[in-house]
C-alpha positions in Angstrom: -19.2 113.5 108.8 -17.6 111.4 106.3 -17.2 111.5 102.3 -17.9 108.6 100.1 -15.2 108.5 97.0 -14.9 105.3 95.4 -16.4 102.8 98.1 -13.5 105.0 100.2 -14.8 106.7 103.4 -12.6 110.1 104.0 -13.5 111.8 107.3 -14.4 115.6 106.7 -14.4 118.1 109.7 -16.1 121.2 109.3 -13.8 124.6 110.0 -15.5 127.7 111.0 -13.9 131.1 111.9 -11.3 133.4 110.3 -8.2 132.1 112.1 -9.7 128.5 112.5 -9.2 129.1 108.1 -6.2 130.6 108.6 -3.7 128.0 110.1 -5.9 125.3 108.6 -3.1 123.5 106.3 0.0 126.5 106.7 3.4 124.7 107.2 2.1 121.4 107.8 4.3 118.6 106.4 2.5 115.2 107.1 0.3 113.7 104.6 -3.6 114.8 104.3 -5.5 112.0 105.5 -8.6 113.5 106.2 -10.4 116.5 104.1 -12.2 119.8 105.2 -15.1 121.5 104.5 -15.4 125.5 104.3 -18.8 126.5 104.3 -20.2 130.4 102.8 -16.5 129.8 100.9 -16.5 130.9 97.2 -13.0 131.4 96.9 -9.4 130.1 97.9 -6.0 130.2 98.5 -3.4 128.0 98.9 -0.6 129.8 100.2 1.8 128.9 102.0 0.6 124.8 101.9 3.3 122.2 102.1 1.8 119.7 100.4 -0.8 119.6 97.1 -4.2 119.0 98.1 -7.4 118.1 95.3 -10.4 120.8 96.3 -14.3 120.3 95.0 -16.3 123.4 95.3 -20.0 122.7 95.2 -23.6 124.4 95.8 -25.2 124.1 99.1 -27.0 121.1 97.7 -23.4 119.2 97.3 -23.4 118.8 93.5 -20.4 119.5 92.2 -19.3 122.8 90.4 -15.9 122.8 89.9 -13.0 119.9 90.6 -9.2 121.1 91.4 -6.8 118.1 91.1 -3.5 118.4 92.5 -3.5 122.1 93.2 0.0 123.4 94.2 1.3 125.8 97.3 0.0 129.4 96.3 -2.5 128.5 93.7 -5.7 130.9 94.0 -9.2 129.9 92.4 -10.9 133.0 92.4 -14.2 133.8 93.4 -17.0 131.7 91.9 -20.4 132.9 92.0 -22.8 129.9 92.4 -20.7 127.8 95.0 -20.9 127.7 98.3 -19.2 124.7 99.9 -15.4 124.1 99.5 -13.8 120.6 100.4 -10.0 120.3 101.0 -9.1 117.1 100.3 -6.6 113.9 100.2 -4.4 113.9 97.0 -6.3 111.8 93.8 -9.8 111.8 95.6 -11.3 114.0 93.0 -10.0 111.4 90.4 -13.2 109.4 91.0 -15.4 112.4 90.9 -17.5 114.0 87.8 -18.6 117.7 87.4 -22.6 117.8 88.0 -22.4 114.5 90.7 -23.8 115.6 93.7 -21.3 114.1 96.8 -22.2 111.6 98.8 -21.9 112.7 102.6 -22.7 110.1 105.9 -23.6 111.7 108.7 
């Protein structure tokens, strides 16, 4: 699956499971180069993250809710009601982004 931003194709793999969640970015050091997507995820938290990372939460028809640029190692967005998809991405992705878009996914 990949994410259009800004004629910019980001590949987005899909992470299911509670430890699969877990260990997805703890204590990595190299760069983000491709996002995530946590489905049934209303909430987050970044702890223990080396590295910032922009996060999009959106409905489960993709349009976007809320946009997180730049959010730093132990950052928490709290539990929010309406979304239901949660995209980890590349640094200054969501910079192209607006609030009420709806994503544009390839499959």
């Amino acid at each position: 699956m990949k994410l259009i931003v800004n004629k910019k194709k980001i590949n987005i793999e899909k992470i299911d499971g509670f430890f699969n969640r877990f260990k997805l970015l703890k204590f990595k050091l190299e760069k983000l180069e491709n996002g995530y997507l946590l489905t049934n995820r209303k909430w987050l938290s970044t702890y223990l993250y080396c590295q910032k990372v922009d996060v999009i939460l959106t409905d489960k028809d993709n349009t976007i809710l809320y946009l997180y640029p730049k959010l730093k190692s132990e950052a928490i967005i709290y539990y929010k009601r309406k979304a239901y998809n949660t995209y980890i991405l590349p640094l200054n992705t969501v910079n192209y982004l607006e609030k009420g878009k709806i994503l544009r996914i390839e499959k």
